[in-house]
N, C-alpha and C positions, 0 to 999 in steps of 0.2 A: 290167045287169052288177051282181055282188054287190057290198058295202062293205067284206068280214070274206074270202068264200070264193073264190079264183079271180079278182080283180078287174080284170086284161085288162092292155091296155095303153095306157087314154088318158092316166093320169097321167105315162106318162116318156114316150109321143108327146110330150106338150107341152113336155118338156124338150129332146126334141131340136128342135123347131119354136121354140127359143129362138134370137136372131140367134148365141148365142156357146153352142157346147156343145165340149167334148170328150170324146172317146170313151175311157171307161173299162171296158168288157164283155169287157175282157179279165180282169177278178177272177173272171168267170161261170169260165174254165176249172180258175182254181185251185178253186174253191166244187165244179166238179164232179168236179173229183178226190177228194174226201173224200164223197160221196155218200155211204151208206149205208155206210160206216166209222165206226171208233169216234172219228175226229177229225170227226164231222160236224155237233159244235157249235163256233160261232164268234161270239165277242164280238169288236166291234172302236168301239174308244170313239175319238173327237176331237172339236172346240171345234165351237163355233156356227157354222154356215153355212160349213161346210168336206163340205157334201156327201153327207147322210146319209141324207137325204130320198130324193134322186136314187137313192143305188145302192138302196136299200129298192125304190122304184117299178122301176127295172130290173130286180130281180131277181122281184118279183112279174110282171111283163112276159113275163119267158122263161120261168119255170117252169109258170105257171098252166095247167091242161087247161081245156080247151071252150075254148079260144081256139085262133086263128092269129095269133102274131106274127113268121114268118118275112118277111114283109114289111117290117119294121122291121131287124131282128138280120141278114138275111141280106147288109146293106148297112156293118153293124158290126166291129168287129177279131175279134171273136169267131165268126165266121164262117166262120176262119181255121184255128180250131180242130179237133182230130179230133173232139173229146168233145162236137161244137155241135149237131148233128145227133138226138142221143142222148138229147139232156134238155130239147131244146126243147119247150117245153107239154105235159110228161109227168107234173106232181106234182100231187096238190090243194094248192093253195097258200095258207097261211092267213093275212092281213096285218091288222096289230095295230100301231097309233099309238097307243101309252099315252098322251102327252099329252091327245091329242084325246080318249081315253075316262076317262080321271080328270075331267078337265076337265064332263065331261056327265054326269057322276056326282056333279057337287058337289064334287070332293077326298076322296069317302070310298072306301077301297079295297073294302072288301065290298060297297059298290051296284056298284062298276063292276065285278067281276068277275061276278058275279050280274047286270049287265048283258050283258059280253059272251058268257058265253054262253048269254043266251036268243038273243040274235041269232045268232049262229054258229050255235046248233042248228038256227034258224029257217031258216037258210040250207042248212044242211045237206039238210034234210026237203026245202027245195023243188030242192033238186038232185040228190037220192037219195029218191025218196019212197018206192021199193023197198023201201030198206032198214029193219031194227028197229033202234032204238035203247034199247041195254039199259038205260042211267039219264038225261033229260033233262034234268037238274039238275046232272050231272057233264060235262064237255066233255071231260075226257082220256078218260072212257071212250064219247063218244060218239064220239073219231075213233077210239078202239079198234074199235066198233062198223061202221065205213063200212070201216077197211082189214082188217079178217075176212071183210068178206063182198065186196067186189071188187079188195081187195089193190093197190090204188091208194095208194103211199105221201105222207106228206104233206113240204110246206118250209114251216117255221115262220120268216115274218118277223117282228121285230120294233120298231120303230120309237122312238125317246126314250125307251127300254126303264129306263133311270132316272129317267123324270120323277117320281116317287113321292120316291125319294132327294133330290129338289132341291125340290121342291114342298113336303113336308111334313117335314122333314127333324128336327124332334123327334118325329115318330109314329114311335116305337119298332115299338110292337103294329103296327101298320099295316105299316112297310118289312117285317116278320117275315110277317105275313098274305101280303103280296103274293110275295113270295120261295120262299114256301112255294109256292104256287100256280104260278108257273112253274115249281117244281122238279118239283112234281107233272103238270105238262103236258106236260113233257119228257124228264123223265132216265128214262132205261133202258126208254124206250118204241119198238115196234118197228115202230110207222106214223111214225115219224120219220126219213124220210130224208135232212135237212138241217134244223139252227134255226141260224138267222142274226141276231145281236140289235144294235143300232148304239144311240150314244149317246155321252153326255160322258164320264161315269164309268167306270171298270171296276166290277169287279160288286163289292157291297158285301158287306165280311167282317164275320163274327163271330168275335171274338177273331182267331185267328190262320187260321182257315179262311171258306173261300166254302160259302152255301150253294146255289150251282151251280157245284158243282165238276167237272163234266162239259163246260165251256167251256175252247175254248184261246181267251185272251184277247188281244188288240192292243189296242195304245197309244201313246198319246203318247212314252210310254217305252220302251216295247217292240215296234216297229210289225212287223217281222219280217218277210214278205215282201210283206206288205200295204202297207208304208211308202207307196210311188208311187201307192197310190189312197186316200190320206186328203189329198191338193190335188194343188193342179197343180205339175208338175214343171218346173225348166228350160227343158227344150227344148221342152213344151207353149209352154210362157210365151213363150219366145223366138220360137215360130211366130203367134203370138196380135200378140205385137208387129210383129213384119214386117207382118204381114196389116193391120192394122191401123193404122201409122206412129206406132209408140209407143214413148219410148224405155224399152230394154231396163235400162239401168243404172238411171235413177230408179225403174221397176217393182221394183228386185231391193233396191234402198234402200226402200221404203214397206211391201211385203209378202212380202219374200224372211227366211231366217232361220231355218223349219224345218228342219232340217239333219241328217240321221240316217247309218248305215253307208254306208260306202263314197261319198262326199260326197255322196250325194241331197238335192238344194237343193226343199223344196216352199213353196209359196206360197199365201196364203189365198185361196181361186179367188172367193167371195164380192167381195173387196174388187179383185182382180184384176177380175174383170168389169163392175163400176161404176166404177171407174177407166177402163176403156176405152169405155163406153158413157156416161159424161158428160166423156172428157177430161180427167181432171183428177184431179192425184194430191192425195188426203187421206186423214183418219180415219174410214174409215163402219163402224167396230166401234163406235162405238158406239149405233150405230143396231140393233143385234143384241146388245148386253150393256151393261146400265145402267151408270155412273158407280158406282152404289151399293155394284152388287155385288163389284168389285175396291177399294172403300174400305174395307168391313167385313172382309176378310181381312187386308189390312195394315198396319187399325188393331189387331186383335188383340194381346191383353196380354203373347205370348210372349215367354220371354226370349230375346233375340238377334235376332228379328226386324226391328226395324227400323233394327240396322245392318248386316245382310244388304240389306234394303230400298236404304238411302241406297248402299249399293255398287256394286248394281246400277243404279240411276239413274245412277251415277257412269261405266255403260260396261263396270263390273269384270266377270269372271265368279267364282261361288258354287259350291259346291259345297251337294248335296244330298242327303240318305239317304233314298232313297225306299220304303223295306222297311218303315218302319210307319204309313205311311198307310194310313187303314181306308175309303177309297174312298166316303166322304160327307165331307157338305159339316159337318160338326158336331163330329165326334171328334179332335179338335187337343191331341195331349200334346205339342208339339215343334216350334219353327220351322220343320224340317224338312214338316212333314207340310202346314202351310200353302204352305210353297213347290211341295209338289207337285201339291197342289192346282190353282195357279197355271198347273203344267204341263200338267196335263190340259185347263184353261181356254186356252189359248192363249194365257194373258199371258207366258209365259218358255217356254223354248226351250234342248233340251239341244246343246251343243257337241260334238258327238263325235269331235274330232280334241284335245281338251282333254291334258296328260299327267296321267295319275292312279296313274303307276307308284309302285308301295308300297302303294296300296289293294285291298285283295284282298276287293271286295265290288261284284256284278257292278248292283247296287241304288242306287250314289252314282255320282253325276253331277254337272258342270260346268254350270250353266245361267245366260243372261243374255236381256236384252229382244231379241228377234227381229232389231224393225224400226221403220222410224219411227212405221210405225201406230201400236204398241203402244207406244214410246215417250212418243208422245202423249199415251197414255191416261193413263200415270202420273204424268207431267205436270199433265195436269189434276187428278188424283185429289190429288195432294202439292202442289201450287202451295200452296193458301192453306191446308193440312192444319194444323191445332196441333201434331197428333204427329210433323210433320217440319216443323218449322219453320226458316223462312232459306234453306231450297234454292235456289229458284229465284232469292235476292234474288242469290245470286252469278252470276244472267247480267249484269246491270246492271255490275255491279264487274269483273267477266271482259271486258268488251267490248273492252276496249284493252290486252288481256293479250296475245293474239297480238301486236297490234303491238308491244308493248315487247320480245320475246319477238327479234320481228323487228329492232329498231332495236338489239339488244344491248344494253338499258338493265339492267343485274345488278339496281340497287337496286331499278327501277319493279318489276321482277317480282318482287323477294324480298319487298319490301312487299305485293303482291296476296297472294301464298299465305300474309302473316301474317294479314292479314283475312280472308282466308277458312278460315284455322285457330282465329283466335279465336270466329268467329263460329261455326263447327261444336263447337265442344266440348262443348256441349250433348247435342249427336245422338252421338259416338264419343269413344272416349277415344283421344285422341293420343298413344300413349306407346308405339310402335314404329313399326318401318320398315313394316310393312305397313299400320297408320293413317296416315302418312303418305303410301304411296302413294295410299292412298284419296279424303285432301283432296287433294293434286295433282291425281289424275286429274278428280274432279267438280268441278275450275271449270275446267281447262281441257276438258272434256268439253263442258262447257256454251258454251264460246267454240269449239271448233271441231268439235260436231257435223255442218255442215255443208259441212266443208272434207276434212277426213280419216277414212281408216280408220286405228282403233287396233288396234295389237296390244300384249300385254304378253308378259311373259317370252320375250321371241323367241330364238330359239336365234341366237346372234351370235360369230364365231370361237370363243374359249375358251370362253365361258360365254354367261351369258341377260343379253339388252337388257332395263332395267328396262321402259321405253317406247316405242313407233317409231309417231309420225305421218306416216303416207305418204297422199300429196295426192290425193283421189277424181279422178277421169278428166275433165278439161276445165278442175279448177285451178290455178292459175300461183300457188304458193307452194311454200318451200321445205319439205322434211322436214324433223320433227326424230329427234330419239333422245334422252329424258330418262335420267337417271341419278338416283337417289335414294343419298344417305347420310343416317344418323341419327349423331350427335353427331361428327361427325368433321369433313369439309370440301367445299364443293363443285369447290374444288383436285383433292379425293382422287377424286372424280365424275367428273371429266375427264380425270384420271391413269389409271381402270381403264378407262374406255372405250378411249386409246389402247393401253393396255398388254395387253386382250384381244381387240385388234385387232375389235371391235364393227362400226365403219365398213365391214368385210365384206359386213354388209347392204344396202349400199348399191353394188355395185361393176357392178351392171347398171342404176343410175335415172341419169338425165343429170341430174338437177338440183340446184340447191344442196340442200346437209345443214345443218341447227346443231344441234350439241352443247350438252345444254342439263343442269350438273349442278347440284343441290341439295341441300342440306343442312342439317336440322333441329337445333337445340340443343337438348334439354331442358332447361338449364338456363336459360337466356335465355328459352327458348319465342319464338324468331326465325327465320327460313329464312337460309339465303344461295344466291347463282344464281352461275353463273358462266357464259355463252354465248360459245361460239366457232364459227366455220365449218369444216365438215370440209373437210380438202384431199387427193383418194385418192393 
């Protein structure tokens, strides 16, 4: 079996011969709808070990000729399909793991393309020896040469189609060389009858244009109908757990949080997987993305980044303009463009039920940390960070926050949020209502990570609850509903809650409510609390 031309189907046999697979071969029918249409390029970028490999090898699987893999596929969803019959083992199929050939190339882009195609040729010759090959030095025009003469079109896979972009990422000349190169292997060529290219990144622009602009792109950002096969879904997950006896809600707390149109919940099927196969819920991202590399982005010198940073630690969500990010790992004019970075990494995760009425830019987005995984990760990354320093010391100082919280102590809690407002000054400047939502929410973030889901701005009778602590499923505490003021009273905090009837929120939970309002002095630089229990 070839390496480059046609390479069968032992690599996604062994995928399915894995104890835990699920069946995604239903992407095969959308991929064969755009066959030999001018939509028949397709980019579809996401994180690490969220399954790129796999559809690569399945899709060389079913398409590749001189094989039979109805044996595998005719067992599959895609089976199911009209269009399965049609295109099964019908293309020469050409499979390209850039990593794996940068990599044997040294890291230099002209040996390896000047690699792959003496091999491709090589392959070509011994699978068409019939055929003449008009240039063997050119490879687009030696598959020019095989589909003129038996008209056998080609699927161009391509695999970590950005590791160039990530690997070398000041090789200017080099990212240009290789770009060029697959623009030249692909665009406006008519033995192309699908290029399919997977990876982290979208494709990398110059200036304000791509130069493969002949790709419709998915993403993290824009996953489009492709959303449900960049992880596992819900009710995959949900079926994984039953099968399995693994509970559903701790799964959807550790790796749930990709969240796109029409509430599609996906999940990192990587950390899903070994979570179920060692039992045991933790962080194995970063067994697949160093410490380093989410240290070096949000140390970065940009302005405003790292009290976007500390906000999001805090629980908050950000909003982010994602229209000029130039789709490498290096070109950063803007906190924004490191955030999205972020997003296409896996480390943040857009909201899509977020409100963004009044922003009339389909580009900005709501985004906060996923899930606990990732949580973790920033955790570790910021724990003993200079550049955020004091974060974490407020888990220490928060630990007896809930209970004062709970015991209705006004002062014990007005005191904790001064300390944890003095000691943040450094990191944000406190001098409105929304810094001060921000210290609120990250120490009490930090004390009841484990206890509740937050919501903010919640829609509550007349207007929006600043905060609502509702208790995760199996805890025995009460909710709260925080209210913030800045220089006025925490009187006045307790006054609007009752007066826009808030407590609304609550009229289907059976359990106690506390009302919990605060308010900032600037003059003093003091908080005050005032906690009452709701009564409906």
């Amino acid at each position: 079996m070839h390496a480059y031309l046609n390479t069968g189907f032992e690599k996604f046999q062994e995928s399915l011969n894995a104890r835990l697979y699920i069946d995604k071969t239903e992407l095969i029918s959308i991929l064969n709808s755009i066959i030999k249409t001018p939509q028949k390029y397709i980019c579809i970028s996401r994180p690490r070990r969220f399954g790129k490999s796999v559809t690569a090898n399945m899709l060389c699987a079913y398409f590749s000729k001189n094989t039979d893999s109805s044996f595998i596929f005719d067992n599959l969803n895609i089976s199911k399909a009209v269009s399965y019959k049609k295109h099964l083992n019908q293309y020469n199929t050409l499979f390209l793991n850039i990593t794996d050939e940068f990599n044997r190339a040294e890291q230099n882009v002209k040996t390896m393309i000047k690699r792959i195609t003496a091999f491709v040729i090589s392959e070509i010759k011994e699978a068409y020896p019939e055929i003449k090959l008009l240039d063997e030095s050119d490879l687009s025009l030696s598959l020019q040469s095989v589909y003129s003469q038996n008209k056998i079109s080609f699927v161009i896979v391509i695999d970590e189609w950005d590791c160039i972009m990530r690997e070398k990422q000041t090789d200017s000349d080099g990212i240009k060389t290789y770009l060029e190169w697959l623009k030249l292997l692909m665009k406006d060529k008519a033995y192309v009858a699908l290029a399919y290219m997977t990876g982290i990144l979208p494709i990398k622009k110059y200036g304000s244009h791509s130069a493969l602009n002949m790709f419709d792109e998915y993403s993290m950002t824009e996953p489009g109908e492709y959303a449900s096969y960049i992880g596992f879904t819900e009710d995959e997950v949900h079926n994984l757990c039953d099968q399995h006896k693994i509970d559903l809600n701790s799964m959807k707390k550790w790796y749930d949080g990709y969240t796109f149109e029409e509430s599609l919940h996906l999940f990192n099927p990587n950390s899903v997987v070994r979570a179920i196969q060692r039992k045991k819920f933790s962080s194995y991202w970063s067994q697949t993305e160093t410490f380093e590399g989410l240290r070096r982005y949000i140390d970065l010198n940009m302005a405003g980044l790292r009290d976007e940073i500390v906000k999001i630690i805090a629980g908050n969500e950000v909003l982010v303009n994602t229209s000029t990010f130039h789709n490498d790992m290096t070109t950063f004019e803007t906190k924004d463009d490191v955030l999205t970075l972020l997003i296409h990494l896996g480390y943040l995760a857009i909201v899509p039920d977020s409100d963004l009425k009044g922003v009339d830019n389909d580009k900005i987005f709501s985004v906060h940390i996923p899930n606990e995984e990732i949580r973790k990760e920033f955790r570790n990354i910021t724990e003993k960070n200079k550049n955020y320093p004091g974060i974490y010391s407020l888990i220490s100082q928060s630990l007896d926050l809930l209970d004062k919280i709970y015991a209705f102590d006004n002062e014990g809690v007005a005191q904790a949020f001064d300390l944890a407002h003095q000691d943040h000054t450094s990191i944000l400047k406190y001098n409105d209502e929304n810094s001060l939502s921000c210290v609120i929410s990250l120490a009490l973030n930090l004390a009841s990570v484990d206890l509740y889901n937050v919501y903010r701005e919640l829609p509550a009778g007349k207007g929006f609850a600043d905060m609502v602590y509702l208790p995760k499923q199996g805890i025995d505490k009460p909710a709260l509903l925080v209210e913030l003021k800045y220089d006025k009273s925490a009187q006045t905090a307790i006054d609007q809650i009752k007066q826009k009837n808030y407590g609304r929120i609550f009229r289907d939970y059976k359990g106690d409510v506390l009302l919990v309002g605060i308010n900032y002095d600037k003059e003093s630089k003091e908080h005050q609390c005032l906690i009452e229990k709701h009564h409906n």
